[in-house]
GUKOL-571266 format. One record per atom (N, C-alpha, C): x, y, z negated; residue in one letter. Coordinates in steps of 0.001 Angstrom, whole numbers, padded with zeros to 6 digits, always signed. Layout:
! GUKOL-571266
XYZA...
//
This chain:
! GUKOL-571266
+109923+074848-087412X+110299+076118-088051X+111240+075845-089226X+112231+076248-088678X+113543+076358-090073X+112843+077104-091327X+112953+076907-092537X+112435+077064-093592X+113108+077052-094904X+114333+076147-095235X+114928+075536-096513X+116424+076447-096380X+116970+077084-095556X+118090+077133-095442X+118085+079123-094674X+118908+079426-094704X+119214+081184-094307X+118942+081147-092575X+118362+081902-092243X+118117+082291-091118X+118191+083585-090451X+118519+084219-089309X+118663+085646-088537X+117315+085560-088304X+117026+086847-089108X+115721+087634-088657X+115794+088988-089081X+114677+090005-088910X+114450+090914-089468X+112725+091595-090045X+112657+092359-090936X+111382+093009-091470X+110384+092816-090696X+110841+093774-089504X+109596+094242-088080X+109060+092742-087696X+109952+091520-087328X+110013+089931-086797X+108793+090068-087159X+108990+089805-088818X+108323+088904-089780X+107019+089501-089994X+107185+091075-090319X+106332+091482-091080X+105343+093196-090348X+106088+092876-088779X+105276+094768-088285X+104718+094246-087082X+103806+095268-086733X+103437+095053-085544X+103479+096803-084638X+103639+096768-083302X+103629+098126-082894X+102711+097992-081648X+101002+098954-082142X+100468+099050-081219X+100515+099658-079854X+101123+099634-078567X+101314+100150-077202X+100438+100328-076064X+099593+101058-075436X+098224+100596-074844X+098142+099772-074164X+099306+098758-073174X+099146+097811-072826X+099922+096787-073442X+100338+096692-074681X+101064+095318-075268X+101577+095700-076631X+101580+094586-077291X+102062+094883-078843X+104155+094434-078524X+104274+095356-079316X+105755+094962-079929X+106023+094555-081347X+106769+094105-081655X+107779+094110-082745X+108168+094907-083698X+109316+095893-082696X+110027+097045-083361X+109821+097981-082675X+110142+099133-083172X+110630+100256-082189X+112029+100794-082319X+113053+099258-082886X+114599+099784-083011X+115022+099668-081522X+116026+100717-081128X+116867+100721-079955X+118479+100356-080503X+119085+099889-079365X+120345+099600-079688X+121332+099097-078578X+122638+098979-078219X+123406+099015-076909X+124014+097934-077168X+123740+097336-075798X+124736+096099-075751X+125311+096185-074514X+126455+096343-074159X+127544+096534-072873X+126826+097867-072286X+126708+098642-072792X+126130+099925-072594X+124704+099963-072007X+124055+098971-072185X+122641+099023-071867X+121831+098701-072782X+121225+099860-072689X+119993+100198-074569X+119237+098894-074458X+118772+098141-075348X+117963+097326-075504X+116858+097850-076617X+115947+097024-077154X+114749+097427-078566X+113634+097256-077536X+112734+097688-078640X+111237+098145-078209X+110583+096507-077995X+110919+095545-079072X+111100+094273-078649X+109411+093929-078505X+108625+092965-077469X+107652+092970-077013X+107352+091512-077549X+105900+091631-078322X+105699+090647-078399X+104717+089940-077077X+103915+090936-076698X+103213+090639-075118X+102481+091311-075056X+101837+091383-073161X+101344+092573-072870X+099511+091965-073109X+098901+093318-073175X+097652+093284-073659X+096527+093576-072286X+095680+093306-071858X+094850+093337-070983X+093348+093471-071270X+093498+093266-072357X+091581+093611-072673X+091836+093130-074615X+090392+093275-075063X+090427+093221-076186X+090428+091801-076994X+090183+090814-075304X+090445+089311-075740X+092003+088653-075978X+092651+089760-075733X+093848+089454-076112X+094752+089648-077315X+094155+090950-077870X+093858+090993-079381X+093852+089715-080321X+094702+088957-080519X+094461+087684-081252X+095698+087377-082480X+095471+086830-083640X+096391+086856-084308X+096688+085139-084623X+096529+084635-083971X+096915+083314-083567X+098266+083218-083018X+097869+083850-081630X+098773+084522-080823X+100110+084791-080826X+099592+086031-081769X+100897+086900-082286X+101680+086568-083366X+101294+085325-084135X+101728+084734-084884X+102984+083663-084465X+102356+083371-083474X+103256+081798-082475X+104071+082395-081999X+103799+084026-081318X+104973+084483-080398X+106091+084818-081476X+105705+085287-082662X+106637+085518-083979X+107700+084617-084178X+106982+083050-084189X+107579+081999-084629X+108391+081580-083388X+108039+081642-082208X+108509+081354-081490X+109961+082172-081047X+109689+083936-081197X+111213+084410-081015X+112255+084274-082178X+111712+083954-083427X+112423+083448-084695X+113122+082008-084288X+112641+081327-083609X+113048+080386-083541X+114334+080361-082112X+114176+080672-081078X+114699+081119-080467X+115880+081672-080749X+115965+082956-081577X+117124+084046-081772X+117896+082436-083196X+117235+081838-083168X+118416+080679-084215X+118616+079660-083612X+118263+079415-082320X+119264+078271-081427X+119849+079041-080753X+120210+080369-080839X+121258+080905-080094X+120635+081189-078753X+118900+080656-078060X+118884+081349-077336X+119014+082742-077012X+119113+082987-075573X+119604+085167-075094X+118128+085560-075377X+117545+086284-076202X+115999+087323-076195X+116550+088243-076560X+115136+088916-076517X+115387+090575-076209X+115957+090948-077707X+116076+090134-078454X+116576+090392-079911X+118390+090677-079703X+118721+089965-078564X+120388+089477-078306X+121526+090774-079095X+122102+090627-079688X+122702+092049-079923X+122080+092812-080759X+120843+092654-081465X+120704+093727-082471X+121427+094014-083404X+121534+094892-084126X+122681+095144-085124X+121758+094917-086324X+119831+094812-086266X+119645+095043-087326X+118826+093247-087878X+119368+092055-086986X+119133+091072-087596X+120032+090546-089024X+119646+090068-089895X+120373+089766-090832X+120215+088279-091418X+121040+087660-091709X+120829+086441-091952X+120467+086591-093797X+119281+085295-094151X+118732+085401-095307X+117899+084484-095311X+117398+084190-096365X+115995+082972-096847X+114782+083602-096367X+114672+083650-094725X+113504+084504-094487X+112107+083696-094646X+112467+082535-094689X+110944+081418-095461X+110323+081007-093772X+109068+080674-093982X+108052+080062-093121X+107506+081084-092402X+106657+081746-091469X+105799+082579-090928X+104212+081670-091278X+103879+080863-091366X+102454+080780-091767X+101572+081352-091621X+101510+082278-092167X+100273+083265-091674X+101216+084805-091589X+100382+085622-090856X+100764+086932-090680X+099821+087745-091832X+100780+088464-091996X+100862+089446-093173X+101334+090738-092538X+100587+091408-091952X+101735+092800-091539X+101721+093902-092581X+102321+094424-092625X+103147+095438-094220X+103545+096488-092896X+103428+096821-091751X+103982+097709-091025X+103289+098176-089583X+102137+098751-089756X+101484+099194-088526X+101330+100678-087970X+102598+100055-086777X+102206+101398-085796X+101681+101689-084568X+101045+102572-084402X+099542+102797-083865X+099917+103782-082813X+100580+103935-081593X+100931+104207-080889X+100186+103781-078987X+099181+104390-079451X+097738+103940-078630X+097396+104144-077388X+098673+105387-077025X+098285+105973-075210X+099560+106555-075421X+099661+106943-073473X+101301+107533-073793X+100647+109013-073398X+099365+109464-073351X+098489+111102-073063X+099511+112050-074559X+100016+113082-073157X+100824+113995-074706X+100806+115148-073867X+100815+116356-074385X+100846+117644-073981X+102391+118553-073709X+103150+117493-073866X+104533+118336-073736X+105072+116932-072683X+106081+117321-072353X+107311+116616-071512X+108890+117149-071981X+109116+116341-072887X+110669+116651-073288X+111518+115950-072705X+112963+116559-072462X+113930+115920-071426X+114334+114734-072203X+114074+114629-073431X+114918+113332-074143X+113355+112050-074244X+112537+112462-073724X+111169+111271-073848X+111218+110269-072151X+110296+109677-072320X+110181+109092-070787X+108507+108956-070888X+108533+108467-069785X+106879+107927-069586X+106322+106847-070573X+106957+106225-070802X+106680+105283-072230X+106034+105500-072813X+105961+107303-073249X+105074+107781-074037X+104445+109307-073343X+104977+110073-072435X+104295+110831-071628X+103067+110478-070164X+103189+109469-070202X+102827+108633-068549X+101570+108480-068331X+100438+109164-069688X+099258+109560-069464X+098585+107953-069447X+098866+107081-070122X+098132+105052-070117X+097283+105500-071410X+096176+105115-071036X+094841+104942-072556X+094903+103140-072894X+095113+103088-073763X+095017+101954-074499X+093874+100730-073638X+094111+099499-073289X+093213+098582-072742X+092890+097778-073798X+092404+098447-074827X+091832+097273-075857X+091155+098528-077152X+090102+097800-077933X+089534+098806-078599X+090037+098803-080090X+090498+099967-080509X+091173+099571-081821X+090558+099590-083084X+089170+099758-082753X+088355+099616-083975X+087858+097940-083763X+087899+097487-082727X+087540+096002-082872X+088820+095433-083260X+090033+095604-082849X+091301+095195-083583X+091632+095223-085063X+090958+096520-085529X+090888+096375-086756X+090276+095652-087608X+088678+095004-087201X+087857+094351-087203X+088831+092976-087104X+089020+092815-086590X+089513+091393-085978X+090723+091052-087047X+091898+091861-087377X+092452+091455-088690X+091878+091606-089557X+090918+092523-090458X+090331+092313-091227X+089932+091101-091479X+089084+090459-090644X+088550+089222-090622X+089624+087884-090884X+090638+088508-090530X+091379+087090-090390X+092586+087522-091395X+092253+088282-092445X+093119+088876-093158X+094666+088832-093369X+095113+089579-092296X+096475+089273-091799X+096690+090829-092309X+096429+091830-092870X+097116+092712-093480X+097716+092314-094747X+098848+092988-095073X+099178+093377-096359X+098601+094198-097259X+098509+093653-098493X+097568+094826-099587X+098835+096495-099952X+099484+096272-099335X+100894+097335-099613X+101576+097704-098167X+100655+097966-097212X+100801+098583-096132X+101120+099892-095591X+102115+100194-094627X+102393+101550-094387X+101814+101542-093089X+101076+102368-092210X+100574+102741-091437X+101615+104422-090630X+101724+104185-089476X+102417+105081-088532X+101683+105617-087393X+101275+106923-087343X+100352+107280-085902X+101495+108051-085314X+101608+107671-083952X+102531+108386-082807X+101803+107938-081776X+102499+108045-080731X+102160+108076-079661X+103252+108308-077898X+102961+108418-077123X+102311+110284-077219X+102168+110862-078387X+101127+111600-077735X+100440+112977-079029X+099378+112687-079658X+099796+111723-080695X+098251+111330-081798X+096867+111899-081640X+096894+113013-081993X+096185+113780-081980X+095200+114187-080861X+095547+113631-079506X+094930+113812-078135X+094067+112456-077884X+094495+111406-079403X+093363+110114-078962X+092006+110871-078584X+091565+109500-078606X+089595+109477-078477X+089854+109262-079930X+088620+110261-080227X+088364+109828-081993X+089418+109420-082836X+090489+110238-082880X+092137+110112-083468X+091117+110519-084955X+090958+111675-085585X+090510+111912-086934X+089627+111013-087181X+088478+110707-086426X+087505+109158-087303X+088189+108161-087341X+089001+107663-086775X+090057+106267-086875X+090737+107022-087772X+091466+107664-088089X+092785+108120-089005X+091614+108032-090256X+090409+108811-090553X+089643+107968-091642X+089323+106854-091855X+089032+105777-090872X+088839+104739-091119X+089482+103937-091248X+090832+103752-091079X+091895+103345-091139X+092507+103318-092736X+092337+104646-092689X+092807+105255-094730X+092002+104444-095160X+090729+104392-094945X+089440+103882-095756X+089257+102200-096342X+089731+101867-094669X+089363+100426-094991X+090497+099529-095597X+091870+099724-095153X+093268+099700-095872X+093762+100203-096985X+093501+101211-097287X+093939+101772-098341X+095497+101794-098171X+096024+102095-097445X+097474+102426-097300X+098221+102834-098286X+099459+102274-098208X+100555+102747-099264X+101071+104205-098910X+101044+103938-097719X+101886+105510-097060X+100721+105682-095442X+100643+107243-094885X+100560+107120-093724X+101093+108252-092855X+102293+107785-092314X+102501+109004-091688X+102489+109125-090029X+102822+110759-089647X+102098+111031-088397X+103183+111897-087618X+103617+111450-086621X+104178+112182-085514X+103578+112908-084571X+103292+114395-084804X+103015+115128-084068X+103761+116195-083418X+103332+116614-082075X+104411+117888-082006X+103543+119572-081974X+102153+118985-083183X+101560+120726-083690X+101223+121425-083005X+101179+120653-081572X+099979+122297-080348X+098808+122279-080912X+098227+120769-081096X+096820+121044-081660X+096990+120610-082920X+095966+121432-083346X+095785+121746-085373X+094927+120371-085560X+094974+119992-086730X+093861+119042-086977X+093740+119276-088589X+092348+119475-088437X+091777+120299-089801X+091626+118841-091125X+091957+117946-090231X+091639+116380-090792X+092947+115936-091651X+093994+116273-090887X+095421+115792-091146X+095800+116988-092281X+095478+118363-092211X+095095+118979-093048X+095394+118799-094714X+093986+118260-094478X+093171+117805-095876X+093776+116595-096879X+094606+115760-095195X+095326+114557-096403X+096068+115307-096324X+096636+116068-096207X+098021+117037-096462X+098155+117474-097998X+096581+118158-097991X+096544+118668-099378X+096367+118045-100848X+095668+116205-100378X+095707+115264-101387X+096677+114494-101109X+097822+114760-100431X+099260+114136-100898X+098898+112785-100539X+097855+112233-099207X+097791+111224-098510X+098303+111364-097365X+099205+112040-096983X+099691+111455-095803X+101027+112690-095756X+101971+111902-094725X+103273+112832-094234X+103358+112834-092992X+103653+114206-092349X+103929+114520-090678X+105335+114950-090875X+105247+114485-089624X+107147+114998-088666X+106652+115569-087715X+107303+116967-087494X+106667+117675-086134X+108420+118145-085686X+108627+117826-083974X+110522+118019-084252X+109935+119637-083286X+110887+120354-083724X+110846+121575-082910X+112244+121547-081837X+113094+121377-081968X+113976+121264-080846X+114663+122505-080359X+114545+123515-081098X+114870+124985-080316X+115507+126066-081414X+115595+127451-081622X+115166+127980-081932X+114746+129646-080939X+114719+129419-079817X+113829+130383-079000X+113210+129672-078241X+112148+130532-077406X+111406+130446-076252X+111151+129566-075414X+112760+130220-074989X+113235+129678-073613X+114041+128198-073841X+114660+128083-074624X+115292+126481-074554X+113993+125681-075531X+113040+126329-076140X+111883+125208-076235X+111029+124721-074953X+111007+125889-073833X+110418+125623-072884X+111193+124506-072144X+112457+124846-072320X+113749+123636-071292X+113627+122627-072045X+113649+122356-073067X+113641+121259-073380X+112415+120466-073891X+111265+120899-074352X+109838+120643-074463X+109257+120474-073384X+109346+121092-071995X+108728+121182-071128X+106738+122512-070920X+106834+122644-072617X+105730+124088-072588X+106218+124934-073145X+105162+126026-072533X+105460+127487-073375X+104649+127367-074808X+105083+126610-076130X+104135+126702-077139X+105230+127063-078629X+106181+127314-078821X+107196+127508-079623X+106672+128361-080669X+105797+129437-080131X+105334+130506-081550X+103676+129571-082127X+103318+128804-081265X+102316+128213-081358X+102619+126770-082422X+103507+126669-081968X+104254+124892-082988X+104509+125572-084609X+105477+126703-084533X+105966+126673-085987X+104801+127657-086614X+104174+128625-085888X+102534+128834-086972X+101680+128069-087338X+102027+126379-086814X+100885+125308-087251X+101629+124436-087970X+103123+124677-087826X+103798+124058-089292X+103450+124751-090412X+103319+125916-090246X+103263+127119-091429X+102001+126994-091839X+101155+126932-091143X+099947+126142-091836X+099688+124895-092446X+100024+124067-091921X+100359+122559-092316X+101215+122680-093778X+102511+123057-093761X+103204+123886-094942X+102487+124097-096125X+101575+125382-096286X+100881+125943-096712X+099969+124725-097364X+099449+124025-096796X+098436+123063-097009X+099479+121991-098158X+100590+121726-097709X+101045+120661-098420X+102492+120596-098672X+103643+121251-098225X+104652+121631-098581X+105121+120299-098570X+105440+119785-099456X+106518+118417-099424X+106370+117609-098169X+104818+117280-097908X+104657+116571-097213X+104816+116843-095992X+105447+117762-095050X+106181+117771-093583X+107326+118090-093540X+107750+117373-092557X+109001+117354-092449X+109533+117467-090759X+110401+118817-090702X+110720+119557-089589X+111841+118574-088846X+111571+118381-087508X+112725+117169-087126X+113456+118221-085771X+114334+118180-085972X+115744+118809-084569X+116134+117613-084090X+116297+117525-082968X+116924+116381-081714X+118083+116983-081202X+119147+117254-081344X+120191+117438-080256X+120198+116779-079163X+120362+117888-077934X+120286+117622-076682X+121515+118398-076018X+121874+118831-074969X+122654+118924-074414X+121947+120713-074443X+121379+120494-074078X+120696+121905-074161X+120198+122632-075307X+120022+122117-076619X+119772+123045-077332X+120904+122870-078692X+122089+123087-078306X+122934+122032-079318X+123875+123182-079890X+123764+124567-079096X+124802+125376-079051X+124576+126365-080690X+126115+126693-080935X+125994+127515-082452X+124704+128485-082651X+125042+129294-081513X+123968+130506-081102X+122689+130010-081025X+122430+128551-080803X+120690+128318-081021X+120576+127603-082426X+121345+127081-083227X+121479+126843-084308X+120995+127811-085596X+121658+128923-084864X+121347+130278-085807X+120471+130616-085437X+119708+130488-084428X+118172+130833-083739X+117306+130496-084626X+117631+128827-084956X+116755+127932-085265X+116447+128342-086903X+117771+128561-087527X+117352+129072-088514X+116473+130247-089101X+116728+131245-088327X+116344+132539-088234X+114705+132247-088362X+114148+131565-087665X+112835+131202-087482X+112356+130484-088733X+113426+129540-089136X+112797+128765-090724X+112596+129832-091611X+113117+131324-091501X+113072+132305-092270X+112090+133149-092426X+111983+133017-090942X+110677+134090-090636X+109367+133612-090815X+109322+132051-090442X+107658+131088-091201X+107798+130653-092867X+109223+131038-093315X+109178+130881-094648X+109038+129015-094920X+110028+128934-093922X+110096+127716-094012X+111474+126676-094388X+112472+127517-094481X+114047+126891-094916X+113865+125972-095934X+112692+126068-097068X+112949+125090-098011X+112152+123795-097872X+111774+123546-096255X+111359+122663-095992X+112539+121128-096319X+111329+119937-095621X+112301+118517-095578X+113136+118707-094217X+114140+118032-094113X+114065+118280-092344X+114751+116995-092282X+114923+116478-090588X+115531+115370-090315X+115918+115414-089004X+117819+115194-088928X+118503+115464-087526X+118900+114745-086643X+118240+114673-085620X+118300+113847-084964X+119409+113720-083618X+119357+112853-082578X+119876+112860-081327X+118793+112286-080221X+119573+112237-078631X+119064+111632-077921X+118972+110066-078023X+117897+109284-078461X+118250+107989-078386X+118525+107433-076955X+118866+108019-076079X+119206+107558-075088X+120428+107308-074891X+121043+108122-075229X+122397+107839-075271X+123105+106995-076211X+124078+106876-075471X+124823+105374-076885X+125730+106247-077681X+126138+107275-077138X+127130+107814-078216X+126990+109517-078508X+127419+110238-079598X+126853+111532-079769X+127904+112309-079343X+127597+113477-078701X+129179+114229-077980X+129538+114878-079154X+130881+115181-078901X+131406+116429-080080X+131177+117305-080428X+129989+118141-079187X+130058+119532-079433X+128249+119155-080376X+127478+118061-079756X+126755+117746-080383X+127209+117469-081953X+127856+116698-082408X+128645+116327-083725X+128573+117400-084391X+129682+118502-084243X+130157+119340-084481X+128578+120624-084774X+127946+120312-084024X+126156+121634-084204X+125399+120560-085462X+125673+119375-085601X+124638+118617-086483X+124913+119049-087741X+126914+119197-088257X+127382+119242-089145X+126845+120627-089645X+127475+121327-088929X+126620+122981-088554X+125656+123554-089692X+124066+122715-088615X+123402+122558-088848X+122471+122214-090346X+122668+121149-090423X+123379+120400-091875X+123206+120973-093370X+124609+121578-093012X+125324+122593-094093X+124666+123999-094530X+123961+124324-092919X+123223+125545-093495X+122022+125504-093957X+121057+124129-093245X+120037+124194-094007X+120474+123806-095902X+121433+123006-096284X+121550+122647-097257X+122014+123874-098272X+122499+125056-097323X+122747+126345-098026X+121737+127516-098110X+120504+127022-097422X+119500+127818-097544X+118330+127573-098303X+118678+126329-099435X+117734+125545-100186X+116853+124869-099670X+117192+123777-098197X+116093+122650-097883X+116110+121923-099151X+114649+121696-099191X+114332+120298-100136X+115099+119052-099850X+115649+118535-098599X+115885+117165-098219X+116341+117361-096891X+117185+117064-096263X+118397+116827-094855X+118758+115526-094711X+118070+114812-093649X+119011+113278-093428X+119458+113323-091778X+120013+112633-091351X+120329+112588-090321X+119345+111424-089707X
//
């Protein structure tokens, strides 16, 4: 293990882990090389809870670190987000970055998702013994951020007693939660209201009918009355996410979309604009609705707009 001198690595390498129900990853950065997306870098697949090991996952660390600096091809090849630096020894694992992405069971089907995370897989390993198991071998960081996605968080087994026990036994720096708000959780709630935790819920629309086209359910008046609750509960802490798609990209649903931040009393929300990560490049007419977009929430007093 190179050690004395600058090396290509990155944060996630060194320092994250991403729980998947059959295998841990790395990252969850995507990125194109000769027009074929790469990311989602794997550290290996999981088969039971004996595979759970931080021995393991330590060697496979050292081992693609080592790798991506003799110039071998891994799934790292082409990232844009390795950087060369004094990234030191791996020694022991320390993760500072856990995301908890446990089954791909979700209640919607959006045209920009895949089975990855819709495909209905329950986790083959138990994540309260995983937790157990770093604990023990104290491979967390005391300054940890914690991430629940999924699928649909919220559709785990025992998602609110893990999301407590998790807060509890870590003590997290941050924890936030990707949901898409069909179901309420009176749990997520409550850290809402003690300013322990932040959700992203993306709505994707602003009618009906292109939430149905592009969500795949009829739940659109059902999503933004459980932001408005969520809201209510904690205000800073959610943050409304738009995806441009091909389908919901147009001026006329733009102004939809707003119309609705008006009517839940929600314009002075956070928000964050997104695209298809599938695609490698953003179209114009897409471009052109983000800018749009953008400008009006920033003229209707959002708290915060990033792309």
């Amino acid at each position: 293990m190179i050690t004395n001198k600058k090396t290509y690595s990155c944060e996630s390498l060194y320092h994250a882990l991403y729980l998947a129900p059959d295998m841990l990853r790395h990252c969850c950065k995507r990125f194109f090389v000769n027009g074929q997306m790469r990311g989602d870098v794997r550290v290996y697949s999981v088969h039971s809870d004996e595979d759970i090991d931080v021995t393991r996952i330590l060697t496979a660390k050292r081992e693609l670190h080592d790798s991506i600096n003799r110039g071998i091809e891994t799934q790292c090849s082409g990232c844009p987000f390795l950087t060369l630096d004094m990234w030191g020894s791996l020694e022991k694992l320390k993760i500072n970055f856990l995301s908890i992405e446990f089954h791909t069971v979700c209640n919607m089907k959006c045209t920009y998702c895949s089975e990855t995370y819709y495909g209905g897989l329950k986790a083959k390993y138990n994540l309260r013994k995983l937790l157990e198991h770093f604990l023990m071998t104290d491979s967390f960081s005391e300054d940890i951020d914690i991430v629940w996605g999924g699928g649909e968080p919220t559709l785990m087994d025992d998602f609110e007693e893990n999301l407590q026990l998790f807060a509890h036994k870590l003590k997290p720096k941050s924890i936030k939660i990707f949901t898409n708000a069909i179901k309420y959780s009176s749990v997520i709630e409550e850290y809402l209201r003690n300013d322990q935790l932040t959700i992203t819920i993306s709505t994707d629309a602003g009618t009906k009918e292109t939430f149905k086209k592009v969500r795949g359910v009829e739940a659109f008046e059902k999503v933004f009355s459980n932001i408005k609750k969520y809201h209510n509960a904690a205000g800073s802490g959610v943050i409304i996410k738009y995806i441009l798609t091909e389908d919901n990209c147009s001026f006329e649903e733009m102004d939809n979309f707003l119309e609705q931040l008006n009517k839940y009393g929600l314009n002075k929300s956070h928000f964050q604009l997104s695209a298809d990560f599938k695609k490698p490049d953003l179209g114009k007419e897409q471009a052109k609705s983000l800018i749009y977009l953008y400008k009006e929430l920033v003229r209707q007093g959002a708290n915060s707009c990033h792309f």
